[in-house]
VMD Tcl script that draws the C-alpha trace (Angstrom):
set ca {
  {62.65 -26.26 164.92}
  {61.55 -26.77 161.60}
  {62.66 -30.58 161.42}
  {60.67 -31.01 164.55}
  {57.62 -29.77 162.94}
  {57.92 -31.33 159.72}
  {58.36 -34.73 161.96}
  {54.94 -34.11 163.60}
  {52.12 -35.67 161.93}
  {49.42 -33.13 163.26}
  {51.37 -30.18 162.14}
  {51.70 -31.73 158.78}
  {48.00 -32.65 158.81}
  {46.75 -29.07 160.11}
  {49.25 -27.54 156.82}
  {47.45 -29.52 154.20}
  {43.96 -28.71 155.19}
  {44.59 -25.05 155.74}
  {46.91 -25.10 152.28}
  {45.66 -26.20 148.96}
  {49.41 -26.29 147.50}
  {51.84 -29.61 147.75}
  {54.39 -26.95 149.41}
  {54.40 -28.44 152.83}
  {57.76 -27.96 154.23}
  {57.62 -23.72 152.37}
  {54.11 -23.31 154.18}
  {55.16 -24.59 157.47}
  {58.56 -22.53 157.34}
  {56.37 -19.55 156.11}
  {53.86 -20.06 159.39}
  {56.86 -20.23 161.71}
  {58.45 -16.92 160.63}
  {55.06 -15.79 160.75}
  {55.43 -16.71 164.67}
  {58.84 -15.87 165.45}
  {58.86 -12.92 163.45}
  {56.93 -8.91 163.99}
  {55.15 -7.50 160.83}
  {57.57 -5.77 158.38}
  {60.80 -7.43 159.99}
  {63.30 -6.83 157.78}
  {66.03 -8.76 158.76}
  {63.67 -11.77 158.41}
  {63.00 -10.52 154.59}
  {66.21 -10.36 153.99}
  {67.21 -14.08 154.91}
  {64.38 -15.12 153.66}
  {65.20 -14.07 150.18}
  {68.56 -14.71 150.41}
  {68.03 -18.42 151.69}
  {64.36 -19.10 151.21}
  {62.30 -19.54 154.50}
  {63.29 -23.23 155.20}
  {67.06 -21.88 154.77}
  {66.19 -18.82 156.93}
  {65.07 -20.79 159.93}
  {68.60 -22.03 160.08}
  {70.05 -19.45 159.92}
  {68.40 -17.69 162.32}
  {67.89 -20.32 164.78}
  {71.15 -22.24 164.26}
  {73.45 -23.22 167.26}
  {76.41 -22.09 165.44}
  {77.39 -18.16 165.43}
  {76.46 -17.91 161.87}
  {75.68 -19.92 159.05}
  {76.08 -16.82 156.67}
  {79.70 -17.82 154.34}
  {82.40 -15.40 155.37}
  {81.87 -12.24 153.42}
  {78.64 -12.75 152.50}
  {77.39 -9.66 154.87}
  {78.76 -6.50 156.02}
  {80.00 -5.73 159.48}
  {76.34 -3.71 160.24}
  {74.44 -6.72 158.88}
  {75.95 -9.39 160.78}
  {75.37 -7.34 163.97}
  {71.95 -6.59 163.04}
  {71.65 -10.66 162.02}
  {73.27 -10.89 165.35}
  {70.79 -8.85 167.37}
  {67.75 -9.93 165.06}
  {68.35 -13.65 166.09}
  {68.11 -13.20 169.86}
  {64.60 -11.51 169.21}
  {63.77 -14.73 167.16}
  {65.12 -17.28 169.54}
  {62.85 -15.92 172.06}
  {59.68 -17.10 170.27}
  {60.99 -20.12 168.48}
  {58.77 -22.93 169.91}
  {57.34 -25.24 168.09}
  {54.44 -25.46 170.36}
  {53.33 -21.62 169.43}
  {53.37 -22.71 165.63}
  {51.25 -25.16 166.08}
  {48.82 -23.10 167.95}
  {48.42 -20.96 165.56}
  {47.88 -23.90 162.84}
  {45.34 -25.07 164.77}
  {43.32 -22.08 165.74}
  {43.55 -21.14 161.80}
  {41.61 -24.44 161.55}
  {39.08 -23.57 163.99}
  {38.05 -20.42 162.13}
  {38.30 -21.95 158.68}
  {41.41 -19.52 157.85}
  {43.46 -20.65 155.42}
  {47.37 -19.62 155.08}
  {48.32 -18.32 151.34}
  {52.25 -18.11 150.96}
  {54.04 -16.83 147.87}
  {53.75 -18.59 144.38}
  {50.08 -19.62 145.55}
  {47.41 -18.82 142.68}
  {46.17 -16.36 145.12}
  {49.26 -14.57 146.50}
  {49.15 -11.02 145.46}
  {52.09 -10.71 143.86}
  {51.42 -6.59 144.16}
  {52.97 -7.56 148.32}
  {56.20 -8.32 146.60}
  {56.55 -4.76 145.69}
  {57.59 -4.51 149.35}
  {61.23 -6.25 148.83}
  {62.37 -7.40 152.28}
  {59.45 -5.44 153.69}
  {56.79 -8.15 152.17}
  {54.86 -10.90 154.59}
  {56.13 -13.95 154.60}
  {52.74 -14.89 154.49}
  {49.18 -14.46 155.09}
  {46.14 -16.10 156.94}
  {43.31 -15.50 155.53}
  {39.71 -16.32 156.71}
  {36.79 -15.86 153.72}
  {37.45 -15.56 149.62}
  {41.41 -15.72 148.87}
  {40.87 -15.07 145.23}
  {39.90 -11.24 146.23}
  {43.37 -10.74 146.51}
  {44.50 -10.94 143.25}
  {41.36 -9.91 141.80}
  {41.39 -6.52 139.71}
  {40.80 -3.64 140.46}
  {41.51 -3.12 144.08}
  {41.61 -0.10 145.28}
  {42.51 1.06 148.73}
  {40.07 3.00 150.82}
  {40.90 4.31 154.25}
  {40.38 7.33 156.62}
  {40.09 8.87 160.00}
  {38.39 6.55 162.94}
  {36.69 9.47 164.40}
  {34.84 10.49 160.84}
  {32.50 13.43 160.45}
  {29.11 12.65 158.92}
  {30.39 13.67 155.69}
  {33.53 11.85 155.85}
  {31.09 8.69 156.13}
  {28.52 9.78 153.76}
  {31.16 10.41 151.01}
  {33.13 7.59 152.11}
  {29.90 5.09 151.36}
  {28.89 6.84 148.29}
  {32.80 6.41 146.90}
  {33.15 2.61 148.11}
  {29.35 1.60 147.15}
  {29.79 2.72 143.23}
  {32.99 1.41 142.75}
  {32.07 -2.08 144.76}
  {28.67 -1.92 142.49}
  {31.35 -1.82 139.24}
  {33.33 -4.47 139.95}
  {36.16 -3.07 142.05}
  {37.72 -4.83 145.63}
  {37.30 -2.14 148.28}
  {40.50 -2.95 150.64}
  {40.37 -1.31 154.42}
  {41.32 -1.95 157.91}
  {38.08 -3.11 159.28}
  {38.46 -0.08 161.87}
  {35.84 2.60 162.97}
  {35.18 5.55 160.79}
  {35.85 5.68 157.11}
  {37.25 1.35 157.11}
  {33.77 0.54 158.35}
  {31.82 2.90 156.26}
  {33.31 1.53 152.84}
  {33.25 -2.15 153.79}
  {29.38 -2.01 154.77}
  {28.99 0.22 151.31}
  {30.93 -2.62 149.33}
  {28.65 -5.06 151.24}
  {25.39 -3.07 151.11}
  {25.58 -3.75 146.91}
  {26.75 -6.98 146.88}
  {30.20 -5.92 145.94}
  {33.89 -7.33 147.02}
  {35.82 -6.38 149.88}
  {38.83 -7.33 152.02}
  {40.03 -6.11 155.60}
  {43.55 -6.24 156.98}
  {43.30 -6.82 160.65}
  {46.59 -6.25 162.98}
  {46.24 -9.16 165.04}
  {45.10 -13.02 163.88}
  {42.08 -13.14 162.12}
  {40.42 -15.06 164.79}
  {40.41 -11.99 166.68}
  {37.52 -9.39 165.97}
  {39.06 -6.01 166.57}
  {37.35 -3.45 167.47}
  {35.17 -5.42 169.19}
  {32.34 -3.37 168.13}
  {32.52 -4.36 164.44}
  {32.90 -8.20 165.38}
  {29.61 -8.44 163.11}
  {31.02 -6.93 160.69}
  {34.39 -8.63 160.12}
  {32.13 -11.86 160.44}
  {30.01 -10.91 157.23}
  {33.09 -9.79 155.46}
  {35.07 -13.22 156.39}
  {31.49 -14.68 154.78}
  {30.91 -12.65 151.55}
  {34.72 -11.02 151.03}
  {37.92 -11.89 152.97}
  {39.49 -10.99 156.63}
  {43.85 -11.20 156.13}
  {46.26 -10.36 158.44}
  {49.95 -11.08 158.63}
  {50.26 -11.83 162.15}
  {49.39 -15.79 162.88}
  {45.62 -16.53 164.58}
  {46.07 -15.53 168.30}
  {48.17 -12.59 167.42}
  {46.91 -9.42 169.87}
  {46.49 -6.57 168.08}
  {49.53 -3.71 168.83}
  {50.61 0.03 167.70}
  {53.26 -1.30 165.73}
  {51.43 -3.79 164.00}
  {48.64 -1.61 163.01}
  {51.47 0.69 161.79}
  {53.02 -2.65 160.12}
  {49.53 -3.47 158.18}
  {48.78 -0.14 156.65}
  {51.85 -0.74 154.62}
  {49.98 -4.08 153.42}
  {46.67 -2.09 152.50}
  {48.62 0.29 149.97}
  {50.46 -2.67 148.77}
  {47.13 -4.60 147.71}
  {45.63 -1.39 146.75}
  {46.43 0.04 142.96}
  {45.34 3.31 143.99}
  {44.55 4.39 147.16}
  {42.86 6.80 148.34}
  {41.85 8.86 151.61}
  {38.60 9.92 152.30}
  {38.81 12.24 155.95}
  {41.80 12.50 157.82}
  {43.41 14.62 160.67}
  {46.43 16.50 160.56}
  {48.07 13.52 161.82}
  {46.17 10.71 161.21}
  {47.41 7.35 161.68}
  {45.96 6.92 157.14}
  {48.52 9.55 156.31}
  {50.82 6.18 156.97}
  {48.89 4.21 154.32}
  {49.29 7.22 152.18}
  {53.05 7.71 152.63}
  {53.44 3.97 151.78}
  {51.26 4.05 148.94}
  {53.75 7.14 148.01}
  {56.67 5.39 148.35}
  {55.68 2.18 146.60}
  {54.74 3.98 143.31}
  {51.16 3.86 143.64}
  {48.66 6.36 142.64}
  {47.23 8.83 145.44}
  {43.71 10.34 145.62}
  {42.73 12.86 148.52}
  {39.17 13.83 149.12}
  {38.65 17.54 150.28}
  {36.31 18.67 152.50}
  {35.17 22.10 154.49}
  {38.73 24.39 154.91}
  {37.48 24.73 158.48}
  {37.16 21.23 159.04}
  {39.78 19.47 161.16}
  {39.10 15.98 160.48}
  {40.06 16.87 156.73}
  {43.10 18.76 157.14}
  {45.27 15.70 156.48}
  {43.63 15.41 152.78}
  {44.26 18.82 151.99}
  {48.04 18.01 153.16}
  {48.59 15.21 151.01}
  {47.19 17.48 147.88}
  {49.26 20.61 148.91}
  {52.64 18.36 150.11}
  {52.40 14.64 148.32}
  {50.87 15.66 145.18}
  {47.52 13.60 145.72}
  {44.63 13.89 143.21}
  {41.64 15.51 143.86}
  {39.13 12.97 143.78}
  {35.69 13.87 144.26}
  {33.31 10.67 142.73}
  {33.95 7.15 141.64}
  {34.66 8.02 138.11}
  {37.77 9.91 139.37}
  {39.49 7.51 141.50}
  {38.92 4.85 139.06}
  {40.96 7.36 136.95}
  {44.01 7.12 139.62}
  {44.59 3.86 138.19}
  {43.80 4.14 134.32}
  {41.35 5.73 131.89}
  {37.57 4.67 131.63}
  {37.52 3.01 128.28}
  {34.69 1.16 126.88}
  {35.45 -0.38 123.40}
  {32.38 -0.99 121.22}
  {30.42 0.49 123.29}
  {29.54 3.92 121.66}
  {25.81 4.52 123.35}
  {27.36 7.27 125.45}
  {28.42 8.71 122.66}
  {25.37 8.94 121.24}
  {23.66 10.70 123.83}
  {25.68 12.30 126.54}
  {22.86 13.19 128.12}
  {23.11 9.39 129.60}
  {26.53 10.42 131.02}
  {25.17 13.42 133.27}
  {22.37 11.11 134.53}
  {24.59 8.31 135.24}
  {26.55 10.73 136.62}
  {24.07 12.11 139.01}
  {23.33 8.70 140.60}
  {25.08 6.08 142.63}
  {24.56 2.41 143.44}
  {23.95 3.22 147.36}
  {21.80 5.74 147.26}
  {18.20 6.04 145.91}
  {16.89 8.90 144.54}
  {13.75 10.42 142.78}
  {13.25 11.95 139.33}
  {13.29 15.00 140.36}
  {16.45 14.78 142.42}
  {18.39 12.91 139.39}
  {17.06 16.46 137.63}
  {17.94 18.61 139.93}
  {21.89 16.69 140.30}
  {22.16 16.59 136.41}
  {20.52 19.90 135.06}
  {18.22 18.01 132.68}
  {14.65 18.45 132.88}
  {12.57 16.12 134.71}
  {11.05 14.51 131.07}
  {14.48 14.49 129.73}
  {15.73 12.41 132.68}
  {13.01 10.20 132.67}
  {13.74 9.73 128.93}
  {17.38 8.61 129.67}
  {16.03 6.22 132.75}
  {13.38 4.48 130.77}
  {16.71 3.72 128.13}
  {19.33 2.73 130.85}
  {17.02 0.48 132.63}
  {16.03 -1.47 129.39}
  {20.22 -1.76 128.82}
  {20.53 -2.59 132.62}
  {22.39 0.11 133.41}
  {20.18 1.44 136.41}
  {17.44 -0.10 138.46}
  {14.34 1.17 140.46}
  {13.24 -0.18 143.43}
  {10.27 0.92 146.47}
  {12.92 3.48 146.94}
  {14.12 5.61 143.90}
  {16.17 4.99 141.11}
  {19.56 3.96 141.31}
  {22.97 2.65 139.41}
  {22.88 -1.01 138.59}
  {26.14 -3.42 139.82}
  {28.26 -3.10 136.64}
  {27.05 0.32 135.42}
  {29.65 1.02 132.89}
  {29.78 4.60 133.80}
  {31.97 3.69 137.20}
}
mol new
graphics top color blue
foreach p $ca { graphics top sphere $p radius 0.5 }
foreach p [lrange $ca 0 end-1] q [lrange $ca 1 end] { graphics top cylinder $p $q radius 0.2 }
display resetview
């Protein structure tokens, strides 16, 4: 299979224009297990760190019974080889590779395999578990931009869920941070249109090919995120979108994500997955509460009685999942801390008036105005038609 492809001149011409690296043969490999292969497979990760994904492909596709040296596998993982290898057999055709290099070209996706400059090497974290790569439509570099953090929630979202979901996403987007979602109803929509809404970075891990907007109802959406951040998924372009796979991709939010956290969530949501993997992978956890009466947040107050999630209740305390706020040679909060509880009291979304910023901080409506007029000549907030609000790179987020 691979030889074939490698002999075809289109194939070889789609690779380079939808690969910046000199890797042809790796990216070509990389886009057929992304064919032949389900999100997560781990037999596939296996061979393909054991022979490399050019290696792999013979192995798995091979005429002979096994190209594995004797002893080189146990009993249970020839079997499983054994078993794996019908599964792949059944979608090795060349033909299907190429369709998916060439509807990756139609969309302008590109296909970023591991050792590119923008491979997030946080996916590796995953061992066997990790893509083999990923097509990406919109700005690669967001993935190995820092911070990310990890955002995600129930689809079915209360009003609050949202509201608190957009004020989170906004002020950390506004400070510099990647917001990194599903692109799905609910909380994934809220905090990629917050991100967008302040002209901050975001990135949305679809289940299917990135040619295909799902849900359908946020096909706007994923279009101005695949223009201003970037649209990944795992699966090749033309991929439908399935149960497992969206089970599959959560595993690749938490991966990107150095903290994640979850906003509203059911009892059983289908985010407690992204949590669990976040768990498992090392990385830190933050839960937001809401009303003890409220359904769609009983899943956050299970991950902070069972998982050992952190409370997190503003921007300022998720970005503390991941690190402390430190800002050397800059002592001006220390100066006057009344500048913290205003800061404090606003957000990058929303705009409000003096005499809400008062009423939020507990300063008096000349003090606050005071610590405005200060901020806005250091940049640190802005006023508009609307109210007064956090500027993008407020160093208080």
């Amino acid at each position: 299979m691979l030889d074939e492809l490698l002999g075809d001149p289109e194939t070889l011409a789609a690779v380079r224009r939808i690969h910046s690296g000199d890797a042809v043969a790796e990216c070509v490999a990389r886009a057929a297990w992304s064919v032949i292969a389900e999100p997560g497979d781990v037999a596939a990760g296996a061979l393909i760190e054991s022979f490399g994904a050019g290696g792999a492909l013979s192995v798995a596709l091979g005429d002979v019974a096994s190209l594995i040296p004797p002893g080189a596998a146990s009993g249970r993982a020839t079997r499983a080889l054994a078993e794996a290898r019908i599964r792949w057999r059944a979608r090795a055709d060349p033909r299907a590779v190429r369709q998916a290099l060439e509807s990756a070209l139609d969309v302008g996706a590109r296909l970023v395999i591991p050792g590119d400059e923008h491979w997030p090497g946080s996916l590796d974290d995953l061992g066997p578990h990790a893509p083999s790569a990923l097509w990406v439509r919109g700005d690669a570099e967001l993935l190995v931009r820092e911070p990310r953090v990890a955002m995600v929630g129930a689809r079915a979202a209360s009003g609050y869920g949202e509201h608190v979901a957009a004020e989170l996403s906004g002020d950390l987007a506004a400070a510099g941070a990647v917001i990194v979602s599903g692109g799905a109803y609910g909380i994934d929509g809220a905090v990629h249109r917050a991100a967008l809404g302040v002209g901050g970075a975001t990135v949305a891990f679809l289940a299917g090919g990135v040619d295909r907007a799902y849900p359908a109802g946020h096909q706007r959406l994923l279009q101005q995120i695949a223009a201003e951040g970037a649209v990944v998924s795992e699966p090749p372009c033309g991929a439908a979108p399935t149960k497992w796979r969206f089970l599959a991709r959560n595993r690749l939010i938490a991966a990107l994500g150095q903290a994640t956290v979850v906003v509203e969530a059911g009892w059983r949501s289908g985010s407690l997955n992204t949590a669990g993997h976040a768990a498992t992978l090392g990385r830190p956890l933050g839960a937001v509460p809401g009303p003890v009466t409220s359904a769609s947040s009983a899943g956050c107050h299970r991950l902070l009685r069972e998982y050992d999630a952190q409370c997190v209740t503003s921007a300022r305390e998720v970005r503390e999942l991941w690190g402390p706020i430190e800002h050397p040679g800059d002592d001006r909060m220390e100066q006057d801390p009344n500048r913290i509880r205003v800061l404090d009291a606003m957000s990058a979304r929303s705009r409000l008036s003096v005499e809400e910023i008062a009423r939020r901080s507990g300063l008096s409506p000349d003090r606050v105005r005071s610590c405005l007029g200060l901020l806005h000549l250091e940049g640190d907030v802005a006023l508009d038609e609307e109210g007064w609000h956090r500027a993008r790179g407020s160093h208080d987020t």
